[in-house]
C-alpha positions in Angstrom: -129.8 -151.9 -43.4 -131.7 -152.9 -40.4 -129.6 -154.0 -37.1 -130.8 -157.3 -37.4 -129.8 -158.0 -41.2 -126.8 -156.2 -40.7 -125.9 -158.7 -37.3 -126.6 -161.8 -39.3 -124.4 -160.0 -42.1 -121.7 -159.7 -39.8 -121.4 -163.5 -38.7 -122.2 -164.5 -42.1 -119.0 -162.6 -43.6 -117.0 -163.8 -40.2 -117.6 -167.8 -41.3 -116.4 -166.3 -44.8 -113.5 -165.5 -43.9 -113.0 -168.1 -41.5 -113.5 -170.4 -44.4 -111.3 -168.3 -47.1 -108.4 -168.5 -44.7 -108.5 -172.0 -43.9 -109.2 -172.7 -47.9 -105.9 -170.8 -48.4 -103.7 -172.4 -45.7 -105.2 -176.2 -47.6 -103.8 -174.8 -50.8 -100.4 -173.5 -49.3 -99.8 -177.2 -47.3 -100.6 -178.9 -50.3 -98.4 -176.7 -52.8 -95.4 -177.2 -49.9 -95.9 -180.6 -49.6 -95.5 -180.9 -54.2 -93.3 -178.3 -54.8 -89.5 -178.4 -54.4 -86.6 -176.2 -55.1 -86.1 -172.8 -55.5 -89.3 -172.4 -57.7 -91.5 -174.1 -55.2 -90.0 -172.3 -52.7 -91.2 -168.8 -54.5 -94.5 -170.0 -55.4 -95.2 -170.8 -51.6 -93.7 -167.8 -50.2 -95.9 -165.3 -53.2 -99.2 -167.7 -52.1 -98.6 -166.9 -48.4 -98.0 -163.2 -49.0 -101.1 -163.1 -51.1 -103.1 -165.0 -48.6 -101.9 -162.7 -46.0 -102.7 -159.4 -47.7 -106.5 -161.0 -48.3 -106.8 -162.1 -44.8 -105.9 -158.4 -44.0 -108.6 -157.0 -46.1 -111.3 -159.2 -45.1 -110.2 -158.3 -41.5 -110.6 -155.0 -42.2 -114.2 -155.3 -44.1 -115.1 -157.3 -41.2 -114.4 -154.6 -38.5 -116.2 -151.8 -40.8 -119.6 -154.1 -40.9 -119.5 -154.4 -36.7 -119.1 -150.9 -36.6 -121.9 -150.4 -38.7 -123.8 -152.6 -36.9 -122.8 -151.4 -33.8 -124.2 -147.8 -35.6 -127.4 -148.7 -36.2 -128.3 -150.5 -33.0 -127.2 -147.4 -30.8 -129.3 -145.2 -33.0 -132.1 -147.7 -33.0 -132.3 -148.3 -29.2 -131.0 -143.8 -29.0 -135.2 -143.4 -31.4 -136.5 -146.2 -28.9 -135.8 -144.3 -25.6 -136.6 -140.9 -27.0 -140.3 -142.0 -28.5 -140.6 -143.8 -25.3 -139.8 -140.6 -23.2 -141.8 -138.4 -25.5 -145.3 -140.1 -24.8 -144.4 -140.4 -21.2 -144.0 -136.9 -21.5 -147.5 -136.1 -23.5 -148.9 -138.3 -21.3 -147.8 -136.6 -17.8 -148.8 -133.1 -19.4 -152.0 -134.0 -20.1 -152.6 -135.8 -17.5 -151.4 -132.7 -15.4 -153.8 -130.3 -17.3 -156.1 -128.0 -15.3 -157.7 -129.8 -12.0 -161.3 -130.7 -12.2 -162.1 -128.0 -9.1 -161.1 -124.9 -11.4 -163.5 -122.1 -10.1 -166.9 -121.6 -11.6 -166.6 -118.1 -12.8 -163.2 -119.6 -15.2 -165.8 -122.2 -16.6 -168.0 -119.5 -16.8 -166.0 -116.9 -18.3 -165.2 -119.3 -21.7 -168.4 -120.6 -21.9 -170.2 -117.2 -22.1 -166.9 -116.1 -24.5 -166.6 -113.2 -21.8 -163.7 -111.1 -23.1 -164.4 -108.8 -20.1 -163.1 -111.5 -17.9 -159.8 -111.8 -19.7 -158.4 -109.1 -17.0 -159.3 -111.4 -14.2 -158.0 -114.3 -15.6 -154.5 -113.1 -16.5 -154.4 -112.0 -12.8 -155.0 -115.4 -11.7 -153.2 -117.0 -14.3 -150.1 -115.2 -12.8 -151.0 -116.6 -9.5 -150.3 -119.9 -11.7 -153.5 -120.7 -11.3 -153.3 -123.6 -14.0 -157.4 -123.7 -15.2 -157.0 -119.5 -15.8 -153.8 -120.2 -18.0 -156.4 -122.9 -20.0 -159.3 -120.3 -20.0 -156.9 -117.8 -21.6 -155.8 -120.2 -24.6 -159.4 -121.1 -24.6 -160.2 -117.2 -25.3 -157.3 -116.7 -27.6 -159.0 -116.2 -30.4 -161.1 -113.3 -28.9 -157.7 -111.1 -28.0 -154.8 -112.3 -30.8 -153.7 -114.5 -27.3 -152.2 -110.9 -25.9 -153.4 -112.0 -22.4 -151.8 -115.9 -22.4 -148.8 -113.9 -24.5 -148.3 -111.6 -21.2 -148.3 -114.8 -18.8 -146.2 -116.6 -20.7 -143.9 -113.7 -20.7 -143.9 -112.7 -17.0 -140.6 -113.3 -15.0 -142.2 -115.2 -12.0 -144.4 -117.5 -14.0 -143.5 -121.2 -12.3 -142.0 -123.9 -14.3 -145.3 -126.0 -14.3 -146.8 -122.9 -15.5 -144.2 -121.7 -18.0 -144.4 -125.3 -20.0 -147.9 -125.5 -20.0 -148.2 -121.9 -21.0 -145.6 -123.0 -24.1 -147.6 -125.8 -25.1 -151.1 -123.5 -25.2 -149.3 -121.3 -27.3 -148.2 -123.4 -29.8 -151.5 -125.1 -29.8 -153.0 -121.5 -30.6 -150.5 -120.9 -32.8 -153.1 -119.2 -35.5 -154.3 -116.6 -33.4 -151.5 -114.9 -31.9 -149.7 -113.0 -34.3 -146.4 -113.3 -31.9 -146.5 -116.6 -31.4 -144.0 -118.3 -34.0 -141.1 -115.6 -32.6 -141.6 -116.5 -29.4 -141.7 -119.7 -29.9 -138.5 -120.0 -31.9 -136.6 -118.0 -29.1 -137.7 -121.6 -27.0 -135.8 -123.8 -30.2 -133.0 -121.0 -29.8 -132.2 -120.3 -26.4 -128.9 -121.2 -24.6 -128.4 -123.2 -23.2 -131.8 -125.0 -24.0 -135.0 -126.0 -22.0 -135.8 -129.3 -23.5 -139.3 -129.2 -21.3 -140.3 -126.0 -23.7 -138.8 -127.6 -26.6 -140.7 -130.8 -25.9 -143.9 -128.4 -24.7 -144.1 -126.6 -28.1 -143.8 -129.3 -30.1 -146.6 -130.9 -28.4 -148.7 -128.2 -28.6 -148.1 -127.6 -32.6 -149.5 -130.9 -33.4 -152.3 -130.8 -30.8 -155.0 -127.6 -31.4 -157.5 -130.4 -30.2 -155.2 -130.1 -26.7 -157.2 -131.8 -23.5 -158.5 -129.2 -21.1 -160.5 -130.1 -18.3 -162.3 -127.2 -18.1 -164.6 -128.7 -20.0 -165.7 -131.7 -18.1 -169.5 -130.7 -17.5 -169.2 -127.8 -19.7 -171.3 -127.1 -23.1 -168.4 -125.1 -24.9 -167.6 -126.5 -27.6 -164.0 -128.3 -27.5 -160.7 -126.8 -28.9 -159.5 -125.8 -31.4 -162.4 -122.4 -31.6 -161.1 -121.5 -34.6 -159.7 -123.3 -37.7 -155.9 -124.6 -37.3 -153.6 -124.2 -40.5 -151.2 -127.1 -40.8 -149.6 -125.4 -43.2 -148.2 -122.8 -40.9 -147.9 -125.3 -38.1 -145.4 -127.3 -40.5 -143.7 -124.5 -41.6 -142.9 -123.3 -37.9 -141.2 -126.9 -36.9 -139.2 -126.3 -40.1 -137.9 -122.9 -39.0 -137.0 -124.8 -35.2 -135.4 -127.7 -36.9 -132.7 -125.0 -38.3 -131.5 -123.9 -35.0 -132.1 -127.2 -33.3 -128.3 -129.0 -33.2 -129.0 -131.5 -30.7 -129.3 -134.9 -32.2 -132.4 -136.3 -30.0 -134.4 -132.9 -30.3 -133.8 -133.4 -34.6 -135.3 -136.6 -34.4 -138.0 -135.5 -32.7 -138.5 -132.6 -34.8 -138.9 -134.9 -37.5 -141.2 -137.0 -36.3 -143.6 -134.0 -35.8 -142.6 -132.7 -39.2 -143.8 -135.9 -40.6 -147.4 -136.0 -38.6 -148.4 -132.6 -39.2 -147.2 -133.1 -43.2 -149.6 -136.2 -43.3 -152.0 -133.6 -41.8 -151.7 -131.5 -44.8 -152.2 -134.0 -47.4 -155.1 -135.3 -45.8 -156.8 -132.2 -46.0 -156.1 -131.9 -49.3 -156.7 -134.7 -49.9 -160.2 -134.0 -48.5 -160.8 -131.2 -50.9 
């Protein structure tokens, strides 16, 4: 039931029993002002008994349905604020991508598909140099993602570059072999990083992820090789069974649901 049916259901069954009551205590007046004797007596105290015992249980329907209600609207406004923060947060991570001064040689190095430059760019990538970190998901495909795999693993990797390292990864989830066990240890880890969580699950719905390394660029745009939503989907099923927080569920199945309309349209397409 949606919160706004189940609201108007609420005051429509208060006014019912508003009006059953007061039907009840007409009868019982009515009855005490005909009957007399002993028998009348009876008959009045069994009506009020009966009306009392009715009054109770549409009392108690009554509360159920508010709680209900009550229910539904927390978990409808609970969706709300989560979708809400989950674009802000897609938003802000895109938006905070590589810088549009990233080095020449970076540019350089994907364009030409230089895998001789992935040393130097997992050197600065550990500098958290932000545009080296995109260069190596860029030329993932070229090394099984070893290099962005070793970045992503280092110990003094900052925060900024740790979630944006996350989301590359799951956005090149194809390519690296390691990926998907990493990736789970994020879903799995206590207590939990809901900026990875939030990270990877952007980046397994987005292998066409915004870099701008390529603003100016002639390399073609990502994904460089071809994504299977099949094992996309099948990774946010294996994080949705260690997931127990309520919000991070929800959110799992939202992505569940956009990478499954993925599949059938490629199918679809066949």
């Amino acid at each position: 039931m949606k919160p706004a049916a189940a609201f108007a259901a609420g005051l429509w069954t208060g006014a019912a029993v508003i009006a059953a009551v007061g039907a009840f205590y007409l009868r019982v007046w009515e009855m005490g002002r005909t009957g007399s004797g002993p028998l009348g007596r009876e008959k009045l105290e069994s009506s009020i008994q009966l009306l009392q015992q009715e009054q109770t249980h549409s009392q108690a329907e009554e509360t159920r349905l508010k709680q209900t209600i009550a229910e539904l609207q927390a978990e409808l406004e609970t969706r709300m604020t989560m979708e809400a923060r989950r674009q802000s947060r897609l938003v802000r991570r895109d938006g905070a991508a590589p810088s549009p001064s990233a080095e020449s040689w970076i540019v350089d190095a994907v364009m030409e598909g230089n895998v001789q430059a992935l040393p130097l760019l997992e050197q600065a990538a550990l500098q958290n140099n932000l545009p080296a970190l995109d260069a190596l998901a860029l030329l993932a495909d070229r090394d099984n993602g070893e290099a962005l795999t070793r970045v992503w693993s280092a110990a003094d990797l900052s925060d900024a570059g740790r979630e944006r390292g996350t989301f590359l990864m799951a956005a090149t989830v194809e390519v690296n072999p390691r990926a998907e066990e990493l990736l789970q240890s994020v879903f799995a880890a206590v207590p939990a990083n809901p900026r990875l969580r939030e990270a990877a699950l952007a980046g397994i719905e987005t292998p066409d992820f915004t870099t701008d390394l390529r603003q100016g660029a002639n390399f073609p745009a990502p994904p460089h090789f071809r994504p299977d939503y099949f094992q996309r989907l099948g990774a946010v099923e294996t994080w949705g069974t260690v997931v127990t927080d309520q919000q991070f569920s929800v959110m799992i199945e939202r992505v569940h649901t956009r990478l499954a309309q993925r599949v059938e349209g490629e199918h679809g397409a066949e």
